[in-house]
TORTORMI-791706 format. One record per residue (C-alpha): x, y, z. Coordinates in steps of 0.2 Angstrom, whole numbers. Last residue first. Layout:
residues N
+-------+-------+-------+
|     X |     Y |     Z |
+-------+-------+-------+
|     X |     Y |     Z |
...
+-------+-------+-------+
end
This chain:
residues 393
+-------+-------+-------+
|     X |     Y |     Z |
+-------+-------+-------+
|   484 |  1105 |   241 |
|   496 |  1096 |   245 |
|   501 |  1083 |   233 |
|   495 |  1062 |   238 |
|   507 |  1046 |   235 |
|   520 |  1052 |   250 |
|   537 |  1049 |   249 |
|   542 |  1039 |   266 |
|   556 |  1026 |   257 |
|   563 |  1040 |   244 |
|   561 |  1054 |   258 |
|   571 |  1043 |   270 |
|   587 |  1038 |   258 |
|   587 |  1058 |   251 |
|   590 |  1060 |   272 |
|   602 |  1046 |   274 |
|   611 |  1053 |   259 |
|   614 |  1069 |   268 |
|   622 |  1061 |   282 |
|   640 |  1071 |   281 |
|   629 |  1085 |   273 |
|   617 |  1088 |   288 |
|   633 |  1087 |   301 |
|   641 |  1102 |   291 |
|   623 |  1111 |   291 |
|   624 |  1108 |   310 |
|   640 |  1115 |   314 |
|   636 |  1129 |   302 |
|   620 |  1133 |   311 |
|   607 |  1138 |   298 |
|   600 |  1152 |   290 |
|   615 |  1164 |   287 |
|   630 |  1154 |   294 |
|   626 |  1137 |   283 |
|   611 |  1146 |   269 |
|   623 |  1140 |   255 |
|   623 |  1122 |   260 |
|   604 |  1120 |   263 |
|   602 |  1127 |   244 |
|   617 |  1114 |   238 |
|   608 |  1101 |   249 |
|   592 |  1105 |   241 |
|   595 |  1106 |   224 |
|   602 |  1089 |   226 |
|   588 |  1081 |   234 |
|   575 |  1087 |   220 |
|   564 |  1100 |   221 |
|   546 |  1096 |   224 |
|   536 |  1106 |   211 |
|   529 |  1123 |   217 |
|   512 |  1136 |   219 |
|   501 |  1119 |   222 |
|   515 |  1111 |   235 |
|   530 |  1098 |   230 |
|   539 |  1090 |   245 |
|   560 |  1092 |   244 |
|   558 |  1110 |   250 |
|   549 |  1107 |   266 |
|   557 |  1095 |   268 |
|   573 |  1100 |   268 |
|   566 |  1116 |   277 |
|   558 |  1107 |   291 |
|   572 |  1093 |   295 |
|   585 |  1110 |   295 |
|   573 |  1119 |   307 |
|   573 |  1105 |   317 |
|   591 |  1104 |   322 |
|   591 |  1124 |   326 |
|   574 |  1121 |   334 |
|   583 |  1107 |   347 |
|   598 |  1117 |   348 |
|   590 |  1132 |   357 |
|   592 |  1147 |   348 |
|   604 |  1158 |   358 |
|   617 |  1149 |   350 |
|   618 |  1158 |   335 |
|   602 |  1172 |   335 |
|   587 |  1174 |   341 |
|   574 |  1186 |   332 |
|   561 |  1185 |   343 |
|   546 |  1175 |   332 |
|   554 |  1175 |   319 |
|   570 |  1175 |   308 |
|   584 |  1189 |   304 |
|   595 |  1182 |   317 |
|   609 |  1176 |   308 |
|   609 |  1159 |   314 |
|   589 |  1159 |   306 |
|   574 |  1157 |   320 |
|   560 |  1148 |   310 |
|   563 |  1134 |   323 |
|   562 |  1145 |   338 |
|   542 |  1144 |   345 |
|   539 |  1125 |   341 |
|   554 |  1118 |   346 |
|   557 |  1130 |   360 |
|   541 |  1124 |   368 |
|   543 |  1107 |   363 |
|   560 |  1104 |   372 |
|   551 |  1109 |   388 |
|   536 |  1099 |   383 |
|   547 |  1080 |   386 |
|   544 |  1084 |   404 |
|   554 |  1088 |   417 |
|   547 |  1106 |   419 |
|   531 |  1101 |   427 |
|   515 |  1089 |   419 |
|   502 |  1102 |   420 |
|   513 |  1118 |   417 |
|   515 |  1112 |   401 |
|   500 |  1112 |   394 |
|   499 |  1129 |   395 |
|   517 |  1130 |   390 |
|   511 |  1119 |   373 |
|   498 |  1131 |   370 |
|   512 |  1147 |   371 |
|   526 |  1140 |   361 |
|   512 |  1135 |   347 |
|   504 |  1152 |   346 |
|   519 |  1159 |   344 |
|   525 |  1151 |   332 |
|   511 |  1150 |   323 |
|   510 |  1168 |   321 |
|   521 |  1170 |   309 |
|   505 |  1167 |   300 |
|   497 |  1185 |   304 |
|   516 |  1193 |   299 |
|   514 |  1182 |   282 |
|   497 |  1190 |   278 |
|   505 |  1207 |   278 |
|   519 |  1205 |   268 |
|   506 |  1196 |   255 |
|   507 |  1175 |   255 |
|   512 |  1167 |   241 |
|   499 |  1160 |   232 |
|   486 |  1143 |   235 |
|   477 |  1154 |   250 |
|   473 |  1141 |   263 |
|   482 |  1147 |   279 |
|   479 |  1164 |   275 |
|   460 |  1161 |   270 |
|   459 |  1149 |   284 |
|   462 |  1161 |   300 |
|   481 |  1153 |   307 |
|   476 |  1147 |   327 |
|   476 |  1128 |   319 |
|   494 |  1133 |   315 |
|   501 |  1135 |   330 |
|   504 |  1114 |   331 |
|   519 |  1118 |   320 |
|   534 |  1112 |   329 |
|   524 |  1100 |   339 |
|   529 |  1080 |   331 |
|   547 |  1087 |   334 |
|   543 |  1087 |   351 |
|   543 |  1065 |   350 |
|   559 |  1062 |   342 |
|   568 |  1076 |   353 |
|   563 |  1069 |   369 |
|   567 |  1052 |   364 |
|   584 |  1061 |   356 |
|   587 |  1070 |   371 |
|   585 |  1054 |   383 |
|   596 |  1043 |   374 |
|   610 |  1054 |   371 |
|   609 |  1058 |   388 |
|   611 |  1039 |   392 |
|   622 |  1034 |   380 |
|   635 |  1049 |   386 |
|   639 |  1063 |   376 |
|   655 |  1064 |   368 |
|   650 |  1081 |   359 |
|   653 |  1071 |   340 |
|   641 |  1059 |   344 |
|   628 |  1068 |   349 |
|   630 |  1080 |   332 |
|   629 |  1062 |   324 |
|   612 |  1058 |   335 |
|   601 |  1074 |   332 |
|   606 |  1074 |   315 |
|   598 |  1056 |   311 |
|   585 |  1061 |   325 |
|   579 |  1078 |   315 |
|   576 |  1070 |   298 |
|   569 |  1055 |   306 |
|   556 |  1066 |   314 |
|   553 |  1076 |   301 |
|   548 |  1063 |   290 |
|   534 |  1056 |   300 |
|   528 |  1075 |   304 |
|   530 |  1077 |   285 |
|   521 |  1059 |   279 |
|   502 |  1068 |   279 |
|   506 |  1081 |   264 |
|   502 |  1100 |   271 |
|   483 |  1104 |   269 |
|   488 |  1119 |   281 |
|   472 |  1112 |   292 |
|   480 |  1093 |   291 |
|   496 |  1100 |   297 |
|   487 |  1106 |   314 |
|   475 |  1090 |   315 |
|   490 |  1079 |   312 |
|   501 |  1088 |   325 |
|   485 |  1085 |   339 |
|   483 |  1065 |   331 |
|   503 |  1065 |   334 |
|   503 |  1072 |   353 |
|   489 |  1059 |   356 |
|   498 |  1045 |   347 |
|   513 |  1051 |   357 |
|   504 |  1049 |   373 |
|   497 |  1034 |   373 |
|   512 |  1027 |   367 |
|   520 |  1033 |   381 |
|   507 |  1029 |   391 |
|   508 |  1008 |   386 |
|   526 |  1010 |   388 |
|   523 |  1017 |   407 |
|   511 |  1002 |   410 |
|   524 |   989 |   402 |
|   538 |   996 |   412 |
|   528 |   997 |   428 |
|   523 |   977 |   426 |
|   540 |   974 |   422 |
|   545 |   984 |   438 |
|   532 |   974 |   448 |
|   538 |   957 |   444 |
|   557 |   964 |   445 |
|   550 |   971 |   461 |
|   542 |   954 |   467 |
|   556 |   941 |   461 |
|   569 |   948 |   470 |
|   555 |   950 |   486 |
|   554 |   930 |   485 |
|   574 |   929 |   482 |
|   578 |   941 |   497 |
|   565 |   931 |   507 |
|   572 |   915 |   502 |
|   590 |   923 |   507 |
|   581 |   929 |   524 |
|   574 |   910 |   526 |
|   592 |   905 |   524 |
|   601 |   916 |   534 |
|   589 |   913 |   547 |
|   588 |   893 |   544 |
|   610 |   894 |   547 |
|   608 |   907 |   562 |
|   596 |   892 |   569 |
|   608 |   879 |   565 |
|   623 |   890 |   574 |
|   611 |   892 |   589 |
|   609 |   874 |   591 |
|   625 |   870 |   588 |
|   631 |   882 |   603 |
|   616 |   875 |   614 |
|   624 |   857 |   609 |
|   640 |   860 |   615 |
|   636 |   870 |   629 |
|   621 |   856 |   637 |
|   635 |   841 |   632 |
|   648 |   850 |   645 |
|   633 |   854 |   656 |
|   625 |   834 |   656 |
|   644 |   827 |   659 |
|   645 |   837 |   674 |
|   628 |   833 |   682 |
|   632 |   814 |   678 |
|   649 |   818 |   690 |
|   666 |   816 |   681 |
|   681 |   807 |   686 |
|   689 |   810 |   674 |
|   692 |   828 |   667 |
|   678 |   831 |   653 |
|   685 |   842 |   640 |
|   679 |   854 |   626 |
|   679 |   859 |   609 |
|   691 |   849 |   603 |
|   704 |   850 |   588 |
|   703 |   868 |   586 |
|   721 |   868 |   593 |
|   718 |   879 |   609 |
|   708 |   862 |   612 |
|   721 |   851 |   609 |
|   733 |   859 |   620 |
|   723 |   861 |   634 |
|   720 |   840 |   631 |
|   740 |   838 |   633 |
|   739 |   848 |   650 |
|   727 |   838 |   657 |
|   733 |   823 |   651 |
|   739 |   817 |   672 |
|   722 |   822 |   676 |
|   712 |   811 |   667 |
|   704 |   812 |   650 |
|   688 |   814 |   644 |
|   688 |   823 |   626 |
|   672 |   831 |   615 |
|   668 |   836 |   602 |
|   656 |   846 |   594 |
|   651 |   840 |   574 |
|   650 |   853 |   562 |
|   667 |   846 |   554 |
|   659 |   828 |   552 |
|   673 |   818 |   543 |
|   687 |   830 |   546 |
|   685 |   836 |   565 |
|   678 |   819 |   568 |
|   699 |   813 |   562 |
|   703 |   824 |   575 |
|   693 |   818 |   588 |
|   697 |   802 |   584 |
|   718 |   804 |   583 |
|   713 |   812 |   602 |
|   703 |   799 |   607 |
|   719 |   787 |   605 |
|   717 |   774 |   593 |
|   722 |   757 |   595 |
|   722 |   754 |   614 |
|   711 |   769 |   621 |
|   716 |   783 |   632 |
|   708 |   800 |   627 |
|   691 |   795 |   629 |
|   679 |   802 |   616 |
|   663 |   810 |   613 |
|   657 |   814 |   598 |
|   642 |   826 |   596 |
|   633 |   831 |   582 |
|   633 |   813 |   574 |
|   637 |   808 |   554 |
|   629 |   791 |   559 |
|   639 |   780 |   545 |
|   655 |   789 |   542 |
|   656 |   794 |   561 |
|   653 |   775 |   565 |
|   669 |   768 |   556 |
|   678 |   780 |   568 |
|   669 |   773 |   584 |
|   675 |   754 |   579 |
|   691 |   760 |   577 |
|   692 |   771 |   593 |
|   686 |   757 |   604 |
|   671 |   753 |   614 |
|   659 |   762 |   603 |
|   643 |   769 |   607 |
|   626 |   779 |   596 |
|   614 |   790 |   607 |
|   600 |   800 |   601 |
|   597 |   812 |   614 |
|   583 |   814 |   626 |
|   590 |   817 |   643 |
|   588 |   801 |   650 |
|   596 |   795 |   635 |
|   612 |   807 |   640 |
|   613 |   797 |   657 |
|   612 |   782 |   651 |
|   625 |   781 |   637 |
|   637 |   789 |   650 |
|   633 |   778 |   661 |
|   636 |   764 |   650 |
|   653 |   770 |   642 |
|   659 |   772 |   659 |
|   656 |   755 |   664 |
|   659 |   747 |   649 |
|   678 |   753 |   649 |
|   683 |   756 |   630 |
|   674 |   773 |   629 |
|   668 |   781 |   613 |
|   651 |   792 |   614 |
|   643 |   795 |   598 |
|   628 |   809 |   602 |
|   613 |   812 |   591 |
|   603 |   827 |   590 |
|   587 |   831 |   587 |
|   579 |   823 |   601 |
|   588 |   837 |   613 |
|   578 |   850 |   607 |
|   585 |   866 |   610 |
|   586 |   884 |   618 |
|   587 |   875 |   637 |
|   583 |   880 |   652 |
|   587 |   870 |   667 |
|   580 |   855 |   674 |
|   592 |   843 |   665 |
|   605 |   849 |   677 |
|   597 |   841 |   690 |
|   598 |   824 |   682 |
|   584 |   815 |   679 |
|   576 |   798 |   684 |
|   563 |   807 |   695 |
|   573 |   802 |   710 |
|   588 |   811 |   703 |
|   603 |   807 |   695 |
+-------+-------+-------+
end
């Protein structure tokens, strides 16, 4: 050692704190065992001996140390059967065997094993003893360090975990909060629209479960997937609210007028539909083509379109009308029909669905009209719940 009390080897540059670590050193000649005790106390560590394997195995259970260092020849218990039994106790723990020459081979053996990590070949100078015990603990040192990393970066995952599904509740919540926003917006616009053509309040409410019971079974039936389903039927549910949102562009004596409307006063209130497809595209064009106003463009310009093509505005016919106005158009005229108005009584559910029935490849799709008397009942079940107390006037 040096005059400073230090060996040389204690000068160099180490990635750890000895302090932390405790060392059992196992030797049955004092002599050793002492300087070895000494040296490694000079150099900070925690030192725990044993003069013979018994003792020093009792101490692995009680001290749990990071570094057990061993002779090889002991009476009793050979350093080896310690090393091996450290390797179970304390399986972090480095180890490490002294042995003289004539074990060489033997302790080669043991360390291609696992079972130590490295030797000390007797006799071995302080400076010796201070690199073997420097690598061991560097390498412990850098696995502890890996170990708080991994940790830190799992409490980091956890912490930023909690974060975005803090912040995609919060999202959530503020994009509910618009959607509502929105569709009471897009109901107070339909309200305003039916409330000119003095139509009964409950018909958007109506349509739209008229259209999403069809909506869904016609869904169904195509195999689509949960999520497309999903999507077009929130779409749907909402654009049905539009389909005659034209009307506020209708003058008030045809709109008003309590008898059937003239030829010419019905071209003027065709109209509607027109005038509906093109404010919703104005509109449009403010939020892009993804949004839910796509489908109520062709809701509210195609659903007095007839499978035939003798309806309005362009005279689609079949499958050239979208499907959303082909499913609306059944939810408006069973309505429509079912509600009483000043020149009519209602007519009851079952005079509907045999009208409805008749018009399937005229008026209506047929795959749809099929679908509409599968779930007819549903329909009759809605307009008995949703009936409204006040007539049109």
């Amino acid at each position: 050692m040096s005059s400073e009390g230090q060996s040389p080897a204690s000068s160099s540059t180490r990635k750890f704190t000895p302090s932390r670590y405790s060392i059992l050193v196992v030797d049955n000649e004092a002599s050793i065992l002492q300087m070895i005790s000494d040296v490694l106390e000079v150099e900070g560590y925690k030192m725990v001996t044993a003069s013979e394997g018994l003792e020093g195995s009792r101490l692995l259970s009680e001290k749990s140390p990071d570094l057990i260092i061993s002779d090889y020849s002991m009476p009793g218990m050979n350093g080896l059967e310690l090393l091996e039994m450290a390797r179970e106790k304390v399986p972090e723990a480095a180890r490490i065997l002294c042995t003289g020459y004539a074990d060489v081979e033997m302790a080669l053996s043991a360390v291609n094993k696992g079972a130590v990590n490295r030797i000390l070949t007797k006799p071995f100078s302080p400076d010796e003893l201070v690199q073997s015990v420097q690598s061991c603990m560097e390498q412990i040192s850098l696995r502890n360090e890996n170990r708080e990393l991994l940790l830190l970066s799992q409490i980091q995952n956890e912490k930023l975990a909690g974060w975005n599904q803090a912040l995609e509740q919060e999202v959530a919540s503020r994009t509910s909060h618009i959607d509502r926003l929105i569709e009471a917006s897009i109901y107070s616009l339909a309200e305003l629209a039916e409330s000119r053509a003095r139509d009964i309040g409950g018909h958007l409410r109506r349509m739209q479960e008229y259209s999403k019971i069809v909506a869904e079974s016609y869904m169904k039936k195509k195999n689509q997937s949960d999520y497309f389903i999903s999507t077009f039927i929130d779409d749907l549910y909402l654009s049905t609210l539009l389909h005659d949102v034209g009307k506020v562009g209708i003058p008030d004596g045809i709109l008003f007028k309590p008898d059937r409307l003239s030829p010419e006063e019905f071209s003027v209130m065709k109209l509607h539909a027109v005038i509906g497809q093109r404010t919703i595209q104005k509109a449009q064009t403010r939020l892009g083509d993804g949004s839910f106003l796509t489908m109520g463009i062709s809701i509210a310009g195609y659903h007095h379109e007839r499978w035939d093509g003798t309806g309005y505005p362009e005279g689609l016919a079949g499958e050239d009308i979208p499907l959303s106005a082909r499913i609306v158009s059944i939810a408006d005229v069973y309505d429509a029909l079912n509600s009483p108005r000043v020149y009519k009584e209602a007519w009851s559910h079952q005079k509907t669905v045999e009208f409805m029935s008749n018009g399937s490849e005229t008026q209506f799709d047929p795959e749809l009209i099929k679908i509409f008397l599968e779930v007819e009942k549903q329909f009759e079940k809605i307009r008995n719940e949703m009936i409204d107390e006040s007539i049109g006037l």
